[in-house]
N, C-alpha and C positions, 0 to 999 in steps of 0.2 A: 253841265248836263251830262248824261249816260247816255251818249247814242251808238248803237248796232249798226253795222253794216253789211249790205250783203257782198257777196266776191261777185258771182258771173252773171255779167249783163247789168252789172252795178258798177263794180271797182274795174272789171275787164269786158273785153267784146266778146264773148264765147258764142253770144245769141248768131254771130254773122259766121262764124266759123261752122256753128250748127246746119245753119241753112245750106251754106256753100258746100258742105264736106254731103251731108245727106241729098243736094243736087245730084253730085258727079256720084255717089253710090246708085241713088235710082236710074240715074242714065245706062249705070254701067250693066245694073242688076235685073231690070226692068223696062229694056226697051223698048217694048212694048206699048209703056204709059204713057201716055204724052202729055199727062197734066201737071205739068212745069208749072206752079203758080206761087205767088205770094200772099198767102191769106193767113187773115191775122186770127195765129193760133201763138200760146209761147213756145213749140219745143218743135223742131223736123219732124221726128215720129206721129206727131198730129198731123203734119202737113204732107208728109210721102206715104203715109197710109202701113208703117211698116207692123211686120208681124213680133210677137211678143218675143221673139228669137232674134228676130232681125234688130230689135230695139238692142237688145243688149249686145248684141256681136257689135253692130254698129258705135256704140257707145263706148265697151272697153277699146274697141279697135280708132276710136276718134281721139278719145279722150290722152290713149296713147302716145295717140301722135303731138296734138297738142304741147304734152310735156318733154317728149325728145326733142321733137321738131321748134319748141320755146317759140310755137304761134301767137300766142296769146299776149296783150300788151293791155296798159293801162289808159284808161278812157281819158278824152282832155282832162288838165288840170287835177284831175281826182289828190295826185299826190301833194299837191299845191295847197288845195282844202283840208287835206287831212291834218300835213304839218301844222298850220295857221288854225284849226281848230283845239288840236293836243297843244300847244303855245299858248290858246286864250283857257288853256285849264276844263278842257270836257273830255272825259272817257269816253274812251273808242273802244267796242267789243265788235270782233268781226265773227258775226255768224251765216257761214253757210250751209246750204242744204247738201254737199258735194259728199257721197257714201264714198265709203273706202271701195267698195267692188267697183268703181269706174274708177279710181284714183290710185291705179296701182296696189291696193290694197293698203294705201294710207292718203287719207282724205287731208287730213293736217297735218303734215309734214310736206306733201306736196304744196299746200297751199301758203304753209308757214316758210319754204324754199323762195318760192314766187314773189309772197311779199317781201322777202330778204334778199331778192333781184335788183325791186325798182324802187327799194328804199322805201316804203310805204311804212309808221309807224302805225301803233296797236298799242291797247294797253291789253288785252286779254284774248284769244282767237280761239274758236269750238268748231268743229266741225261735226256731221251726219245730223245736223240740224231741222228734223221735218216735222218741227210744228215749232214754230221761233214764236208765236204766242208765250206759248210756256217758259220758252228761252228766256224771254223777257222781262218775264212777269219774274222767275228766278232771279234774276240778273238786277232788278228794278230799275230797268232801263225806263229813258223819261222820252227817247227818240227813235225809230227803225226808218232807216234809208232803202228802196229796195225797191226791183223792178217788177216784182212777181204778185198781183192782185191777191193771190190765192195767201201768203204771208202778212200781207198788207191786213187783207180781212183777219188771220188770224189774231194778229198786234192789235188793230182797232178792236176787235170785240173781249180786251182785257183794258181797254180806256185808255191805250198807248198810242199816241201818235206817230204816223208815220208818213215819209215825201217819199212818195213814189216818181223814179225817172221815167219819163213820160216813152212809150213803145206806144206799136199801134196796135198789141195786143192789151194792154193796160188803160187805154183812154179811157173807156168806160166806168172803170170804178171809180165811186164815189162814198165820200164817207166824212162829216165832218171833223172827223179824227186826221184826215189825212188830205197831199197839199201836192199835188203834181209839179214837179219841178223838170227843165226840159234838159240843164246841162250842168257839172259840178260847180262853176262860177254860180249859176243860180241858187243848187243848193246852200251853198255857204252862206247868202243874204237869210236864203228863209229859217237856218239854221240861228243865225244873228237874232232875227226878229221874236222867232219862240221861244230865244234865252231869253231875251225881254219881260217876253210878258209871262213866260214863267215865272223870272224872280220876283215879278208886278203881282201874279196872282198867289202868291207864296208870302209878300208883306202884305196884301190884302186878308187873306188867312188868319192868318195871325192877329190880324187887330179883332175880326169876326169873331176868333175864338175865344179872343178875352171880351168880346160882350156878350157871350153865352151866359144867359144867368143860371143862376148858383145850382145845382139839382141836387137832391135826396134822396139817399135810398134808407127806405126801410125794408127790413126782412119779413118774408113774408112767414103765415103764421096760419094756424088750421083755418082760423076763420075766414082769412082771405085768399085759401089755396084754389079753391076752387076759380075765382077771378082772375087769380092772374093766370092758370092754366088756359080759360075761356080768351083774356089778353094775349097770352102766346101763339093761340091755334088764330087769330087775326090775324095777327104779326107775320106768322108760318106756318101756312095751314097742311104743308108735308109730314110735318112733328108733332109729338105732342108731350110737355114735357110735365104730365100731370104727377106724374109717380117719380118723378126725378126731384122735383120740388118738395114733394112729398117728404121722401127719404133724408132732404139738406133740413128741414124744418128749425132742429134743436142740435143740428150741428153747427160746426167753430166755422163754418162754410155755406151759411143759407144762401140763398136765391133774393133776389132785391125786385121789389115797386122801386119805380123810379119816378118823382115826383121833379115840373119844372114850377117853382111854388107849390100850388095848391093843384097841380094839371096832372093827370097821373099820363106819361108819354111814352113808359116801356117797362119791361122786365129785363130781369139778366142777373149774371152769377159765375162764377167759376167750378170747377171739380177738378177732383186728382185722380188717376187709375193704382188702383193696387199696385201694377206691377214699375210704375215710377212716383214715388211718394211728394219727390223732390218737385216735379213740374206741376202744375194748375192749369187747362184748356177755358177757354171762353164755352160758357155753358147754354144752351140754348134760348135763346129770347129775342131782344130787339126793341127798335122804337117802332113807333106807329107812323104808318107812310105821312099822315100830317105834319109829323114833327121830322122825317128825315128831310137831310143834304140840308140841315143847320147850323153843324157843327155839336150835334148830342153828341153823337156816335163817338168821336173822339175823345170828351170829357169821360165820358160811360167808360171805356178803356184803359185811360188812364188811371181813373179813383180804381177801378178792377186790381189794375197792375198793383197800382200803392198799396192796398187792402190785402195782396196777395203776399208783396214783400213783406209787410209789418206781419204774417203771420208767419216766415222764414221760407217761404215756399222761394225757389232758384230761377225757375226758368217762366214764362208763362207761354204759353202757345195755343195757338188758333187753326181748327181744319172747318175749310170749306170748300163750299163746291163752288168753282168759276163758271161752270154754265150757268146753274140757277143765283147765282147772285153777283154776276159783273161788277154793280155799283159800289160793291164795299171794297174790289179789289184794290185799288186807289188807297184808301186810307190805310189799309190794312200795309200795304207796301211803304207807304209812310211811315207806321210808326214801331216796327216789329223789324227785326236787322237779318233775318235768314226766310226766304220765303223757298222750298222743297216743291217738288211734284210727287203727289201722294198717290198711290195705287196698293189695295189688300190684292190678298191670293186669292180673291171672287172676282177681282174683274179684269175685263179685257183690255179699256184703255181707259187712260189716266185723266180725273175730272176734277181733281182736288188737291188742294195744295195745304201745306201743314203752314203756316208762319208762326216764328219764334224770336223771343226777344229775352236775352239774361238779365236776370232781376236783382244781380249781383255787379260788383268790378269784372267779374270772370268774366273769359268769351263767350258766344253764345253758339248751344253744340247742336248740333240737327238731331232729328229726329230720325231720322234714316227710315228702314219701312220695320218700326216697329210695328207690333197692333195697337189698334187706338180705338179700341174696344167696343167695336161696329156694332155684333154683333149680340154683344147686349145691350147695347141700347135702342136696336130694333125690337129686338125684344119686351124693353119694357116701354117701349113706345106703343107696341101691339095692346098689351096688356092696360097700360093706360087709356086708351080710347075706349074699351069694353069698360071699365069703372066710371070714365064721363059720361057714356051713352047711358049706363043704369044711372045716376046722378041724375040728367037733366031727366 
């Protein structure tokens, strides 16, 4: 397995350092207060009421210490589980959320010092990590360990499971993605128990996928343009990819009906952008919610890919959006070897990932933030909806 870990309040105690060091500041700072309590927030700042100034003086001035002062120590056993899990052969990627502006102005190198203290091995370590969702899904990690609900949530909502060490800031989440574990001894069982039934659901897979029966794609053609446009806007009623289909018609690159027998269950196809001739993207389409989480999706991909090669094309790659479509994130990380977090110069934050698989022996190169030519195909999505609307 690929599992993620987190550092503080996971691998270390920083959470009791927090409290303790933010106690004796408000005492010192704020005698006045007398509301000395324990209530179950994750961080001091939530719980001594501090100002957005006092958080950060606070924190460079903690975190400081921490590191001169070599307060910080490893939680039971953690180093014990780690060895014995890199020994049964699972990557270890340690990601924390720890910014360089509290870490001395280096988040990982501090923390890559720390774990080269107490001997703690890794095969990979990231740090300024503040959305480990993405991390992950990057990463195609299959596990995240971690105490923070608010990560937790992230990870579960890309289909990643995660053991949360149980705080009594964290009890309440729930998710059945995710497995509250109370101490590292315990982790290691439950980590044990999900290689299990991973590698159980992984040969169960695989026999499903060879009783997938045989599917068909014919190209579509004027006569059936119009249907399978009307099939796509079912499929995904965000798009509309009437004039896209249009255009592949009587090219070396149409657009495919997808027949399971005689059952028509999807559309799909690939394209190339002018300005990289060499790659082919997965083209807008889809199965019909009756026929997914069958195992289509996967065959669909595959003939895609083989179809692409035997036409010389190098790479093939895939952009989607992980809010509005979760459920394909999974396959897609399956079967594609570079998965990126994609953002254009329109937007603010990041909701899409490019995944990429080489169609050759060569490696496989990312895509980096080329364009991936948004903007017209908003474009001719706009202008296709006005040609259905006069049609129907």
């Amino acid at each position: 397995m690929r599992i993620a870990l987190d550092v503080d309040d996971c691998i270390t105690n920083t959470l009791e350092w927090d409290f303790a060091c933010a106690w004796e500041y408000n005492r010192l700072h704020h005698p006045e207060d007398k509301k000395f309590y324990y209530a179950i927030h994750h961080s001091a700042p939530e719980i001594f009421n501090f100002s957005e100034q006092e958080y950060k003086d606070f924190y460079v001035n903690q975190r400081k210490q921490l590191i001169e002062k070599r307060w910080l120590y490893p939680k039971p056993f953690v180093k014990e589980v780690v060895d014995k899990l890199l020994k049964e052969g699972h990557e270890i990627f340690i990601l924390t959320s720890r910014e360089d502006y509290y870490w001395k102005g280096n988040a990982l190198n501090e923390t890559r010092k720390w774990l080269k203290k107490y001997k703690i091995g890794y095969t990979d370590l990231f740090a300024n990590c503040t959305d480990k969702g993405l991390k992950c899904a990057e990463l195609k990690v299959d596990l995240l360990i971690d105490d923070n609900p608010k990560y937790a949530r992230q990870v579960n909502s890309q289909g990643i499971r995660t053991i949360i060490l149980s705080a009594p800031y964290n009890l309440k989440y729930q998710n059945v993605l995710s497995t509250h574990a109370s101490c590292w001894p315990e982790v290691y069982y439950i980590v044990k128990d999900l290689s299990q039934v991973l590698q159980e659901y992984k040969e169960a897979k695989l026999v499903r996928d060879k009783q997938v029966p045989q599917l068909s794609f014919v190209p579509i053609t004027a006569k059936t343009l119009l249907n399978a446009a009307k099939l796509q806007m079912r499929i995904s009623k965000k798009h509309c990819a009437y004039l896209e289909y249009e255009r592949k018609i009587k090219s070396s690159t149409p657009y495919y009906l997808v027949y399971e027998s005689k059952t028509l269950i999807g559309v799909t196809g690939f394209y190339a952008l002018d300005s990289a001739p060499e790659d082919v993207w997965l083209g807008i389409g889809g199965i019909l919610p009756s026929h997914s989480r069958q195992g289509y999706g996967k065959k669909i991909i595959e003939k895609l890919m083989e179809k692409a090669g035997e036409q010389g094309f190098k790479t093939f790659r895939v952009l989607t959006n992980f809010e509005d479509n979760p459920n394909s994130q999974p396959l897609f990380r399956q079967l594609f070897d570079i998965c990126e977090v994609y953002k254009n110069k329109n937007e603010k934050t990041a909701k899409r990932y490019v995944y990429s698989k080489s169609l050759t022996d060569q490696p496989t190169k990312k895509w980096g933030e080329r364009d991936c030519g948004d903007e017209e195909f908003l474009a001719l999505e706009k202008q296709g909806r006005k040609v259905m609307k006069q049609l129907n």
